[in-house]
C-alpha positions as a printed Julia matrix, in Angstrom:
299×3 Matrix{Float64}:
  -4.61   27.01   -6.15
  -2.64   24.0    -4.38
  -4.02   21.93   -2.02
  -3.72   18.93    0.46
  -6.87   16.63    1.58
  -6.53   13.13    3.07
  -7.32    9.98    1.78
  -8.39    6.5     3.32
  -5.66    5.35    5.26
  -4.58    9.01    5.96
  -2.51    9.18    2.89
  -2.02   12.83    2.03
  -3.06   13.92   -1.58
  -2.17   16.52   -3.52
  -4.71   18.63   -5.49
  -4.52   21.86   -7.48
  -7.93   23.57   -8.31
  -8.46   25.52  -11.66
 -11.05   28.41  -10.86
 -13.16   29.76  -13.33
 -13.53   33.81  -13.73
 -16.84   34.11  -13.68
 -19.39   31.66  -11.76
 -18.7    28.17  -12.82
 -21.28   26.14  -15.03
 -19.74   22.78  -13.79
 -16.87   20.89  -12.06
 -14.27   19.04  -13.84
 -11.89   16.43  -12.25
  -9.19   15.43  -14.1
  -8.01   11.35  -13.39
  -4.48   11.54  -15.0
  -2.76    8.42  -16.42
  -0.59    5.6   -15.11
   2.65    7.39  -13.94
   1.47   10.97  -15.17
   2.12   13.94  -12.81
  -0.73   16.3   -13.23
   1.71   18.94  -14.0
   1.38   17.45  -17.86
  -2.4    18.53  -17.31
  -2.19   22.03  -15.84
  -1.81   23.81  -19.57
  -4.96   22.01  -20.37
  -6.42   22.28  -17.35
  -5.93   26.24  -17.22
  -7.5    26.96  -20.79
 -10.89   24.77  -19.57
 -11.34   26.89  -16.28
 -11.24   29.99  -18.53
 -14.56   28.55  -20.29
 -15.82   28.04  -17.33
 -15.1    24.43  -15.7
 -14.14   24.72  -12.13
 -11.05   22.11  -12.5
  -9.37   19.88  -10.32
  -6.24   18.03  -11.0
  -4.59   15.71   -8.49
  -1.75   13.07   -8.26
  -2.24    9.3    -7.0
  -0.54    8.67   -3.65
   2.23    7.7    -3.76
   3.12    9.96   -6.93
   4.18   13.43   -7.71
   3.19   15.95   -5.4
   2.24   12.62   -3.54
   4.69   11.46   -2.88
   5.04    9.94    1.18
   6.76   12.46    3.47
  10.09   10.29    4.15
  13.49   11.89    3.99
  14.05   10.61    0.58
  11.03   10.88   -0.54
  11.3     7.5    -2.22
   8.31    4.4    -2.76
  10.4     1.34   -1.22
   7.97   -0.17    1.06
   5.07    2.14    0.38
   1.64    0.33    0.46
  -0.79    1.14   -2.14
  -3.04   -0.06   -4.82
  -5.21    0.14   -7.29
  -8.06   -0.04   -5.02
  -6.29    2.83   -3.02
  -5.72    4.71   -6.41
 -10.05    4.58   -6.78
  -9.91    5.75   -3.25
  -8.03    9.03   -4.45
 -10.48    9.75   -7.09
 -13.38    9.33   -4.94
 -11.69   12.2    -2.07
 -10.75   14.32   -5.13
 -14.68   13.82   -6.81
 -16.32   14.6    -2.77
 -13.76   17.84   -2.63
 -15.19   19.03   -6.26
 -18.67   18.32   -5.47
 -18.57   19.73   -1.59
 -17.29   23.17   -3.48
 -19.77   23.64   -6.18
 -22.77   21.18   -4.63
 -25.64   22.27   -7.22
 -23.24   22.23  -10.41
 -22.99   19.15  -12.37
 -19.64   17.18  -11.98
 -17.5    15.51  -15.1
 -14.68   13.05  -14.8
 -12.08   13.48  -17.56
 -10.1    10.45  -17.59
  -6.7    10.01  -19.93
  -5.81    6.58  -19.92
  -6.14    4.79  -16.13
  -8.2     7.98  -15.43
 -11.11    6.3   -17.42
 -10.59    2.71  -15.96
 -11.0     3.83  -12.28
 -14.13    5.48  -12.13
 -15.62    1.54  -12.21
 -14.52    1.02   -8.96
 -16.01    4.63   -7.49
 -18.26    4.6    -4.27
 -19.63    7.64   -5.25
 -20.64    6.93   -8.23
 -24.02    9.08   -7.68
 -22.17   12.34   -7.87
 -20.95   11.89  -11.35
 -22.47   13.5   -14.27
 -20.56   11.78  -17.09
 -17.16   10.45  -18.01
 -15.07   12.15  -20.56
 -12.54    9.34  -21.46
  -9.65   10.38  -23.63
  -7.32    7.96  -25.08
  -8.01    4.76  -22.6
  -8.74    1.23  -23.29
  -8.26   -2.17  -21.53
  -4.86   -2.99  -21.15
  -5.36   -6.86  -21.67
  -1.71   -7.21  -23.86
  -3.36   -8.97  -26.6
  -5.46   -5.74  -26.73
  -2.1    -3.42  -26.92
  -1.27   -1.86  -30.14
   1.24   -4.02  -32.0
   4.41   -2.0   -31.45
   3.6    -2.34  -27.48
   2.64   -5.69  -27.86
   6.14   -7.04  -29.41
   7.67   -6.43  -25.77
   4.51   -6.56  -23.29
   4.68  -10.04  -22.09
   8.53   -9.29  -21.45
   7.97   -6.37  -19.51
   5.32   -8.49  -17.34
   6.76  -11.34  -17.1
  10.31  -10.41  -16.79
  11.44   -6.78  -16.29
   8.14   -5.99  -13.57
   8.81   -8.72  -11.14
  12.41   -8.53  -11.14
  12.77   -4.59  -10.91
   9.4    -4.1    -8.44
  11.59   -6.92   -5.91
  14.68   -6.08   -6.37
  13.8    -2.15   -5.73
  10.56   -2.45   -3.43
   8.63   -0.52   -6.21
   8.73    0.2   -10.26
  11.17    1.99  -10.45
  10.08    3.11  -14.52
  12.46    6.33  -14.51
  15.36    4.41  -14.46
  13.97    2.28  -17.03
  12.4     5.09  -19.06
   9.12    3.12  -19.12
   5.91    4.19  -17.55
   7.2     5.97  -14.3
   7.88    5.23  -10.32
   5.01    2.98   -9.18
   4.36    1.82   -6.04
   4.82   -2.25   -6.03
   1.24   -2.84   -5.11
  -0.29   -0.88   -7.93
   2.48   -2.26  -10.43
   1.68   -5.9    -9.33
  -2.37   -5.33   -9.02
  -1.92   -3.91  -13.16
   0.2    -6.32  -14.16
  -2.81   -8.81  -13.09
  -5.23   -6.63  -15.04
  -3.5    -6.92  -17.9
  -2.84  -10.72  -18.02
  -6.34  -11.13  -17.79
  -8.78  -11.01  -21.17
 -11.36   -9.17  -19.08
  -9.21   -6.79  -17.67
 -10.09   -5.8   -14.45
 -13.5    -7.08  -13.95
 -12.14  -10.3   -14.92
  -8.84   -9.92  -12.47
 -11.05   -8.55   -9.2
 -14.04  -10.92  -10.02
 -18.06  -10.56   -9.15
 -17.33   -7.1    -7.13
 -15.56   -5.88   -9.44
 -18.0    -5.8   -12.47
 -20.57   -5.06  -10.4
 -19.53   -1.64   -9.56
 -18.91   -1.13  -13.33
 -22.36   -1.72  -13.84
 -23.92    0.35  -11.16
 -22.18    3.35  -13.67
 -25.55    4.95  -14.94
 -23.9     8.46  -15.96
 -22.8     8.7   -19.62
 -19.2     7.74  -21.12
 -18.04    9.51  -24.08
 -14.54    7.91  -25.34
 -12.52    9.56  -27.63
  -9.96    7.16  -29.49
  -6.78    8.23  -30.92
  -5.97    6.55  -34.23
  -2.08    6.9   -33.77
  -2.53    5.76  -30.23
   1.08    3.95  -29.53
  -0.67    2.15  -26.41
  -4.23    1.2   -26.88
  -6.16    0.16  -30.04
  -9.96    0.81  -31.17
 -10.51   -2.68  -29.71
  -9.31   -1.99  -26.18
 -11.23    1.48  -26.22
 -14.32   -0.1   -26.98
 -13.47   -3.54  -24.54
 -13.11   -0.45  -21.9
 -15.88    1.3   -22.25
 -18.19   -1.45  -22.37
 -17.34   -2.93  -18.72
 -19.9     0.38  -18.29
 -22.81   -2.15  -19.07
 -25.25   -0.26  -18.16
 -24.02    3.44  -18.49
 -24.97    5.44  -22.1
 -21.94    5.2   -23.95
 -20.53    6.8   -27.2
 -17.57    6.85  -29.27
 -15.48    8.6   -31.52
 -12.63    8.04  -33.64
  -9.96   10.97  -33.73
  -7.54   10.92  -37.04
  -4.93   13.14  -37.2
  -5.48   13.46  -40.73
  -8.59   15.44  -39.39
  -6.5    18.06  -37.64
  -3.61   18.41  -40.29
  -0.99   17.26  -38.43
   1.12   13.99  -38.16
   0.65   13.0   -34.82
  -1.27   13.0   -31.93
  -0.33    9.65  -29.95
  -1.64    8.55  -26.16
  -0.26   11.95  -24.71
  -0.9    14.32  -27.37
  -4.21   15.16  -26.66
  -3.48   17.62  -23.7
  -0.51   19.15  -25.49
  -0.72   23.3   -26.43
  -0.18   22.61  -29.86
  -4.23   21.4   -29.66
  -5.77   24.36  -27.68
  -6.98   25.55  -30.91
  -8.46   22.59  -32.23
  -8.92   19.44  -29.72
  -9.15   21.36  -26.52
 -12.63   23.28  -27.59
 -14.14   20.16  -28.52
 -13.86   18.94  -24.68
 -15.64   21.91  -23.7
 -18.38   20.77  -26.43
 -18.07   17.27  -25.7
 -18.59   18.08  -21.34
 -21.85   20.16  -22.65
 -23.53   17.05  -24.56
 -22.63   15.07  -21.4
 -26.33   16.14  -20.35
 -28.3    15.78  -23.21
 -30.67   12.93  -23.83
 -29.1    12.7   -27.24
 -26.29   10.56  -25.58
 -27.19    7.24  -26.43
 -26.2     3.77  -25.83
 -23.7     1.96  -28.19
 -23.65    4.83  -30.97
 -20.14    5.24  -32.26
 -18.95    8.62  -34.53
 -16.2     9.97  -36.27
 -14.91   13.28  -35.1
 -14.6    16.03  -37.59
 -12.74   19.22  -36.61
């Protein structure tokens, strides 16, 4: 089912909501990555609501199905930020929770969809953090093929392209996706910065990340062409004070030759990596779910 809520600044945001057949044992909201529509999620998303996660997928203002409502449809001069971004999640995490009030609610996060929840307000409706294949994106932190070209592409190709166009314009480039300038220029800050984006936004900002109490379970791709085991773990542990646990996926494990940053929601997985995240959403409420453990996932 499609739908449209408003945001903070009365920016319209588009949602689609996975129902379960049968009564739902919990709410999942889906925070897609940097320049991701959350049509790459629905496959995924579809399979989870039939074991019974009510799911809701959305897209960032200013991207995919929200996109502004000019005659073009295009980003020039559209305002928005990070900080706007964290203000989608929150509307998307108040719809899930106002529709299934008594269930517990999971964030699964690929990539920036693990990196916002620090900066929720509503941090007290969260029942744990699912985080697949995110990290810091400090460059020196970037897996070495990604790192050969990063400070180019920050120092060079964002500036020019965001001012010459009034946005990213990443389709044309084939790199990342249409941004809107504020959020391109607020992440390229993050990721000049060794702290990432406690370090970039300052006292506020890592305070919020450590008012996170719910627990974070990251799950780190070995083949990952964009973030290493470092920048998982430099990630996750801005969530000072939240239980957190990690684990390594190979895909040695899983018989195949690749799974990458974006493989993880792909079909080809429903049969393997897909009924772990049901598993790994079920632990989210066990004591078990310790602090600072790390694992290897077996399949």
């Amino acid at each position: 089912m499609q739908k449209q809520i408003l945001t903070s600044g009365s920016s319209q945001l588009s949602l689609r909501v996975y129902d379960t057949p049968t009564p739902a044992r919990a709410s999942v909201v889906i925070g897609g990555a940097m320049g991701v529509r959350q049509d790459y999620y629905a496959p995924f998303a579809e399979w989870l609501s039939g074991q019974g996660f009510r799911v809701t997928t959305f897209d960032y203002r200013g991207s995919g199905d929200s996109l502004p409502d000019t005659a073009d449809g295009g980003l020039r001069g559209f305002q928005a930020d990070l900080m706007d971004w964290a203000s989608d999640y929150e509307a998307v995490v108040d719809s899930a929770k106002a529709a299934l009030p008594q269930a517990p609610l999971y964030l699964l996060g690929h990539s920036l969809g693990a990196q916002l929840p620090g900066f929720l307000k509503n941090q007290s409706k969260v029942d744990g953090l699912l985080s697949v294949a995110a990290g810091s994106g400090y460059w020196r932190d970037n897996a070495p093929q990604l790192k050969r070209m990063v400070l180019y592409f920050w120092y060079v190709l964002v500036p020019v392209a965001t001012r010459l166009f009034g946005y990213f314009p990443g389709r044309k480039l084939k790199k990342v996706g249409d941004v809107p300038a504020g959020v391109m220029m607020q992440w390229r800050k993050w990721c000049l910065d060794p702290q990432y984006s406690v370090g970039a936004e300052g006292d506020s900002a890592r305070r919020s990340y450590g008012g996170v109490t719910f627990p974070v379970l990251a799950l780190s791709i070995t083949d990952d062409e964009l973030m290493t085991w470092r920048g998982t773990q430099n990630l996750i542990n801005l969530y000072v004070n939240a239980p957190r646990v990690f684990e390594r996926i190979s895909p040695k494990d899983l018989a195949v030759k690749r799974i990458g940053h974006f493989g993880f929601f792909r079909e080809q997985f429903a049969q393997t990596l897909w009924p772990r995240t049901a598993q790994s959403l079920e632990r989210m409420g066990l004591p078990a779910l310790m602090p600072d453990a790390v694992a290897s996932m077996t399949v």
